[in-house]
C-alpha positions in Angstrom: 85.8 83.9 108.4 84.4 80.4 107.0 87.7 79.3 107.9 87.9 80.3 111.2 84.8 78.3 112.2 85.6 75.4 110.4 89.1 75.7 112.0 86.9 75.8 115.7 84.8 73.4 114.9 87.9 70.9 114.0 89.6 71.5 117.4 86.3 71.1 119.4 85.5 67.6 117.5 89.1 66.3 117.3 90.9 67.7 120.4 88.2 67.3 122.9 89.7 70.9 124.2 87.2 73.7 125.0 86.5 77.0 123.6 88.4 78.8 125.9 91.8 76.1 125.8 92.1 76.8 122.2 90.9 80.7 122.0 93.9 82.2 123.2 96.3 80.5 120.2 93.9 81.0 117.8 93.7 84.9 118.9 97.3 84.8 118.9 97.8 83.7 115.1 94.8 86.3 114.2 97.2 88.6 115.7 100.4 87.6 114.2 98.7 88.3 110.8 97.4 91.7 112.2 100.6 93.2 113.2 102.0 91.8 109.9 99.3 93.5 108.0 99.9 96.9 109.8 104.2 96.3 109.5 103.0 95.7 105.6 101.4 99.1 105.2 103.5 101.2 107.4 106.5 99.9 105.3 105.2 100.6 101.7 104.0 104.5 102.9 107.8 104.5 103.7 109.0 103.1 100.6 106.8 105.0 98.1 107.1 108.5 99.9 103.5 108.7 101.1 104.5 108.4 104.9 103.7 111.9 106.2 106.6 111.5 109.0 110.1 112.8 107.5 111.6 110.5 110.4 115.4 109.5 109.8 116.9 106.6 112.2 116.4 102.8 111.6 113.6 101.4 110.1 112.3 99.7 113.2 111.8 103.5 114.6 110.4 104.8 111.5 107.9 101.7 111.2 107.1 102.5 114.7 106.2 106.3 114.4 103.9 104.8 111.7 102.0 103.5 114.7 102.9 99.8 113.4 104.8 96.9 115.0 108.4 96.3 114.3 107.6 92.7 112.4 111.0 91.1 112.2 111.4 88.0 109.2 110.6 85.0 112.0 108.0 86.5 113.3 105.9 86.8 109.7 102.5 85.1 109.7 102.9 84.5 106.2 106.4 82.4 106.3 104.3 80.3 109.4 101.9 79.4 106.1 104.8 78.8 104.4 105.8 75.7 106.9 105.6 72.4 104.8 102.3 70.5 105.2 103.0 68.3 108.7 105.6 70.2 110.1 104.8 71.0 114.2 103.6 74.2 114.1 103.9 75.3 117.7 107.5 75.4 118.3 107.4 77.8 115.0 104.4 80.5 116.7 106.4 80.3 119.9 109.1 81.6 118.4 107.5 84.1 116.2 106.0 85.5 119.3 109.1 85.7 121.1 110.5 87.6 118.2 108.1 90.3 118.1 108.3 90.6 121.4 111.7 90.9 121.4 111.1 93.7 118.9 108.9 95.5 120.9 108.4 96.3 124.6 105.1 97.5 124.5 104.2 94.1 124.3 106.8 92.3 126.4 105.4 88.8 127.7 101.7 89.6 126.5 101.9 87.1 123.6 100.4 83.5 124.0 102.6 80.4 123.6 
């Protein structure tokens, strides 16, 4: 949470944008990391057996009826930390939003850019 605040504080100082310029990016990457959290879990009950749906199909559907996200490989919070140090980050978050949304119509054009 430390970093967070420190991460707000930098864009207020350095930017000159406001609060609510910078809000909706930085809620977007917290949920980026969310839905990879919740693809994380619902695809280790799966693989270990604990998943208490006996649901055949692909594994988008059966990460699904685990109430999770389909997460697809460029949409992964953790390979946007993976980026090397200096690289332009936004191009890389648009396109991980775009993937997920891709992925998943519930969400269809509800993700920041």
């Amino acid at each position: 949470m430390e970093q967070l605040w420190s991460a707000a504080d930098s864009l207020r100082a350095n930017t000159g944008l406001t609060a609510q310029e910078y809000s909706r990016s930085i809620l977007g990457l917290i949920f980026l990391r969310y839905a990879e959290y919740r693809f994380t879990q619902a695809k280790q009950r799966l693989d270990d057996g604990s998943s208490r749906r006996r649901t055949t199909g692909s594994i988008k559907s059966r990460i699904q009826a685990e109430g999770a996200m389909y997460v697809p490989d460029e949409a992964l919070y953790s390979n946007l930390l993976e980026l090397p140090e200096g690289a332009n980050i936004g191009p890389n978050v648009n396109n991980a939003m775009k993937a997920l949304e891709a992925e998943n119509e519930a969400i269809k054009d509800a993700c920041p850019t």
